[in-house]
C-alpha positions as CSV (number, residue, x, y, z in Angstrom):
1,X,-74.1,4.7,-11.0
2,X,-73.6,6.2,-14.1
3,X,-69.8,6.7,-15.7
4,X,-69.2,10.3,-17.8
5,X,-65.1,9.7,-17.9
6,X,-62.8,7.0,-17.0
7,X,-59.3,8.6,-16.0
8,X,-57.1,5.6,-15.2
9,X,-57.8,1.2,-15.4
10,X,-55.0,-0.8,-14.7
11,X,-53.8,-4.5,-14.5
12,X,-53.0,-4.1,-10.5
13,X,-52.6,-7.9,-10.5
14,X,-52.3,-10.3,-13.2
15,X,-52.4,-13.6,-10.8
16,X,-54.8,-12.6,-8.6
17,X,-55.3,-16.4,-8.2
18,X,-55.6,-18.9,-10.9
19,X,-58.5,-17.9,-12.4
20,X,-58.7,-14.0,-12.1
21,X,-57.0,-11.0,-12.5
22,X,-57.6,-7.7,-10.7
23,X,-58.3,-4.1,-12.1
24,X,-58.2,-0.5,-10.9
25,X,-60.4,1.6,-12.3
26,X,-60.6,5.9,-11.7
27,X,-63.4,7.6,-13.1
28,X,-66.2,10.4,-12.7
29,X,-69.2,9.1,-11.5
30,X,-72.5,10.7,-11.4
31,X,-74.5,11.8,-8.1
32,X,-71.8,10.5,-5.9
33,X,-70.6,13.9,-3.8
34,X,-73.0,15.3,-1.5
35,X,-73.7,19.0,-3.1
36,X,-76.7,20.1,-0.9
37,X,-77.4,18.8,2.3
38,X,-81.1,19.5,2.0
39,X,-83.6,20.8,4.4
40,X,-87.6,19.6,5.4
41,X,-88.6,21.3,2.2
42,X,-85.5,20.5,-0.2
43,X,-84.2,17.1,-1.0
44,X,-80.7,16.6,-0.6
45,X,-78.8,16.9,-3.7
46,X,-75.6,15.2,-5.5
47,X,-73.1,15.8,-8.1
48,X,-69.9,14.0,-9.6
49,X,-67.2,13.4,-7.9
50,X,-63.9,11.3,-9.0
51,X,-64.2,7.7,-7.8
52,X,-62.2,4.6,-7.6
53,X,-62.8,1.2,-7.3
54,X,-61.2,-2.4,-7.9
55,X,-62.6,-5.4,-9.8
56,X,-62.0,-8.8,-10.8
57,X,-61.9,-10.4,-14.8
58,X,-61.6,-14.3,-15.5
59,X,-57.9,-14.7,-17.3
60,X,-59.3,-15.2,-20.5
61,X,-61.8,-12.6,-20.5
62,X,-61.2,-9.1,-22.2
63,X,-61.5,-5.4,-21.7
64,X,-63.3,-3.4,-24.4
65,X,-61.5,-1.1,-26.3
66,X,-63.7,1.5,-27.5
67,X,-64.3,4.0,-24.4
68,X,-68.0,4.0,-24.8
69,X,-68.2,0.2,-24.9
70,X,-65.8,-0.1,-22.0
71,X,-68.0,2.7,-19.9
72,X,-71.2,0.3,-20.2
73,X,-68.8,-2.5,-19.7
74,X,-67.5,-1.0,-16.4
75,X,-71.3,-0.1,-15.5
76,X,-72.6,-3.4,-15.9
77,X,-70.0,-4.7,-13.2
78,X,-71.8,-2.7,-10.8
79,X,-69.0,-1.8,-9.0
80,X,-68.9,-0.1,-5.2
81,X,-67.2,3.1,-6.0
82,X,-65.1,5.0,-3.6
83,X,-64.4,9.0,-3.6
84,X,-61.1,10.0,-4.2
85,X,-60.0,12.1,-1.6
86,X,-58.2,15.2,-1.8
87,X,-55.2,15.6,-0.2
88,X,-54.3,19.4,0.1
């Protein structure tokens, strides 16, 4: 899935266990919100929608701090991203 913003990563949890530590991550991602259902001529079609998803970092390891860098980083984790749903 392909990243255009990241909104919000957090720390969630520091101590995860000994090893790890857990991340929150909020960002638009690409071709995630169904747009069009699609018909027997037309494919179905999909646009952006904000997403969330969690992930885990060894202790020592390091998030990037140039956005661009971080975006591949994030991509690379290939991470199973959630829509945010709407409340209202």
């Amino acid at each position: 899935m392909s990243i255009s913003v990241i909104y919000d990563i957090d720390l969630v949890d520091e101590d995860h266990d000994e090893d790890y530590k857990q991340y929150y991550v909020k960002a638009i991602v690409e071709d995630m919100a169904l747009e069009y259902m699609g018909n027997y001529w037309n494919p179905p079609e999909y646009g952006p929608a904000v997403c969330e998803a969690n992930f885990l970092l060894e202790k020592e390891e390091l998030l990037p701090h140039d956005q661009n860098n971080l975006i591949e980083f994030i991509e690379a984790l290939e991470l199973d991203w959630e829509i945010v749903k709407d409340d209202y």
